[in-house]
C-alpha positions in Angstrom: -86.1 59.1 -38.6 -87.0 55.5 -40.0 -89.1 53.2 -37.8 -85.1 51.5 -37.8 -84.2 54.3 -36.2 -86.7 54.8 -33.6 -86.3 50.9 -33.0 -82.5 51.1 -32.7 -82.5 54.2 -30.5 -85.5 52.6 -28.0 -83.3 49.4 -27.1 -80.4 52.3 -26.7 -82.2 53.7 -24.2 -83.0 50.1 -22.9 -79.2 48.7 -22.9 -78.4 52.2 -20.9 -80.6 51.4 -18.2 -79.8 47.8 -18.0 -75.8 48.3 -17.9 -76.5 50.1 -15.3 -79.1 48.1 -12.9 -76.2 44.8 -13.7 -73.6 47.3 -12.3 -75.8 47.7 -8.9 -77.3 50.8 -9.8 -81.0 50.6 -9.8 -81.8 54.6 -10.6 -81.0 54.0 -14.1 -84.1 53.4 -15.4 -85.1 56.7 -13.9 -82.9 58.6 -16.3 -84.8 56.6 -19.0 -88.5 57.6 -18.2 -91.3 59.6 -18.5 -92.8 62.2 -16.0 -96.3 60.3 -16.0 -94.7 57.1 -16.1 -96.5 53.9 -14.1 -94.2 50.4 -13.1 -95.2 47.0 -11.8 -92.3 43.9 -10.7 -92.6 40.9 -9.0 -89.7 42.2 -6.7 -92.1 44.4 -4.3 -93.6 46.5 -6.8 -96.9 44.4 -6.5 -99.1 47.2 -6.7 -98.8 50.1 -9.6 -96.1 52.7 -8.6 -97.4 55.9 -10.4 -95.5 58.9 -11.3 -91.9 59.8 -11.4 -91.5 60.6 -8.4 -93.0 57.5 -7.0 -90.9 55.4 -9.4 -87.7 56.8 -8.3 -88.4 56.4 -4.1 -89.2 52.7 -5.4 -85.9 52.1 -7.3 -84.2 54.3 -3.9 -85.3 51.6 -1.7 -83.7 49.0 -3.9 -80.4 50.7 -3.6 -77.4 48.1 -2.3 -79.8 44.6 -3.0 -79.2 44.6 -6.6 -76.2 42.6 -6.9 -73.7 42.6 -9.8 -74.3 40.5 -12.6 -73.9 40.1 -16.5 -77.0 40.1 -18.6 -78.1 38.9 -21.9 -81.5 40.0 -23.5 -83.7 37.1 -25.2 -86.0 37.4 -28.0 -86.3 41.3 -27.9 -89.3 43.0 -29.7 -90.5 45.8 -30.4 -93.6 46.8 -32.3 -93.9 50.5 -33.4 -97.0 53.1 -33.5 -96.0 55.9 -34.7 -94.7 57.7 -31.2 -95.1 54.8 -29.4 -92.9 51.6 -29.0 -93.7 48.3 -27.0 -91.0 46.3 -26.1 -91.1 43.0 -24.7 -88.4 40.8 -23.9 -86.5 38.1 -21.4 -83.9 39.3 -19.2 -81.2 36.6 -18.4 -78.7 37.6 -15.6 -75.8 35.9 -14.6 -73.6 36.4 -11.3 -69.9 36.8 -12.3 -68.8 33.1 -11.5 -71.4 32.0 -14.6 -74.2 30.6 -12.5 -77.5 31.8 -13.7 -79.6 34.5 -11.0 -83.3 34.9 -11.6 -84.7 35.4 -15.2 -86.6 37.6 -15.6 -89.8 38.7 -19.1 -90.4 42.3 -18.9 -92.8 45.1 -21.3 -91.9 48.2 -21.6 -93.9 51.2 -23.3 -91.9 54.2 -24.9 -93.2 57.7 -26.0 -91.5 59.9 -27.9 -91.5 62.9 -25.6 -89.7 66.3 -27.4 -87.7 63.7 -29.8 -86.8 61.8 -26.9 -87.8 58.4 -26.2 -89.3 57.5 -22.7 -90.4 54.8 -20.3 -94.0 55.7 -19.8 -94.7 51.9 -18.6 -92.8 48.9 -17.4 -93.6 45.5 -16.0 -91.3 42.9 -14.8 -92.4 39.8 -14.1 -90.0 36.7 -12.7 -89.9 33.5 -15.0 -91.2 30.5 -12.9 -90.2 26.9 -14.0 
């Protein structure tokens, strides 16, 4: 694979997730990481959340708050070492009559785990004015 590759298949993996939170559904990220993986957000993720496990009773208790929305994501990149990938970006959500919800900027760490790519760290932070 060509570091194209690796880059195209990371925001993949990225875009899955995502479709899925803007749909209401905020286990999708769990599909996306890593067994050791460790997660911050300025939602109520304040302190680290470490481990699978941990991660997925986190995104649990999020279940039926995440309203559906459309979402754009600004200024992606993603710098590549070798089995690791570092994106950073802006996440832009929009409720379904247009009017802008919370933005959001985010990092996320991939590993390539067995070929796959997976979370191993994410932090979301809100965008204050």
């Amino acid at each position: 694979m060509t570091q194209s590759d690796d880059q195209a298949a990371i925001l993949a993996h990225e875009r899955r997730a995502l479709d899925r939170w803007s749909q209401g559904d905020p286990k999708g990220y769990i599909a996306e990481c890593a067994s050791d993986v460790t997660y911050f957000d300025d939602i109520g993720a304040h302190q680290r959340v470490d481990g699978l496990a941990a991660v997925r009773g986190y995104f649990a208790s999020l279940e039926g708050k995440v309203p559906t929305h459309r979402y754009e994501i600004v200024n992606p990149k993603l710098q590549m070492y070798g089995d690791i990938g570092v994106l950073t970006m802006r996440y832009e959500p929009f409720a379904p009559d247009g009017k802008p919800l919370q933005r959001w900027k985010a990092t996320m760490v991939y590993r390539r785990d067995g070929g796959e790519w997976r979370v191993v760290h994410a932090h979301w932070s809100m965008v204050k004015e």
